[in-house]
N, C-alpha and C positions, 0 to 999 in steps of 0.2 A: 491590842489584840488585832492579828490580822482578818481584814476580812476575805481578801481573795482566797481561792480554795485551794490556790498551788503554794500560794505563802501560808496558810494556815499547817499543810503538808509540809513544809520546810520547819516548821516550827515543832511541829512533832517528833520529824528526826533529830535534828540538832538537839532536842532535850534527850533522845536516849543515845546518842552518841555521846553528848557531855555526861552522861552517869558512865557510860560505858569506859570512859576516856578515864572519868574521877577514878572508878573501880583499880585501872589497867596500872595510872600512876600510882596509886596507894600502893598495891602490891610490888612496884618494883623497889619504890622509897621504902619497905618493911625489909625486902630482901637485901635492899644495899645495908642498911643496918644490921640486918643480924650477920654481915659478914664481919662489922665494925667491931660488932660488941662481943663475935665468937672468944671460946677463951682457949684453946685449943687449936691446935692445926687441922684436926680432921673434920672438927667441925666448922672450921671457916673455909676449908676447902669444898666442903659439900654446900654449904650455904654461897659462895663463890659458883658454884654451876650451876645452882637455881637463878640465882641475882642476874648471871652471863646468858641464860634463856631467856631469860624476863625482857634484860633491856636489848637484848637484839630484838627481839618480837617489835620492842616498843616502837623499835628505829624503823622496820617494816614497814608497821602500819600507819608511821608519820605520827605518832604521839612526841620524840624527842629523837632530835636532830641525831644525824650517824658521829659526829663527831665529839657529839656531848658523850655516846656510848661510849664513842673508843677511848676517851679521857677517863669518867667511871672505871672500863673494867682495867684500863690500864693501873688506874690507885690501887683499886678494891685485888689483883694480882699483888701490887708490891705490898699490900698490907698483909695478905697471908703469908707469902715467900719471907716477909717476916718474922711471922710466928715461926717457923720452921725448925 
């Protein structure tokens, strides 16, 4: 436990940035799945521009790298153009 008051203040943030962080990923990791699991075109396409908000947001605000994105939406595109 810290005892300075500026480190005891770092310790505060960095726990609601880590929920905020856990939050941010959970929801992208639910959206890239339900693109997975769509069984339809129209629903993997819609769930495909939820999942493509989600992880650019993610790339933003520094939760996952831009090129991990561009890998992601590039699968998660040839899985729908699949269903097609």
């Amino acid at each position: 436990m810290p005892n300075i008051r500026s480190a005891k203040k770092r310790m505060r943030q960095s726990q609601r940035q880590r929920i905020q962080n856990r939050t941010a990923r959970s929801a992208m990791r639910t959206a890239i799945k339900q693109v997975r699991t769509a069984t339809s075109h129209d629903e993997a396409a819609n769930a495909f521009r939820v999942a493509e908000r989600l992880l650019d947001r993610g790339a933003r605000k520094g939760l996952i790298a831009r090129n991990t994105v561009a890998r992601h939406k590039q699968r998660l595109a040839k899985v729908v153009a699949s269903m097609a």
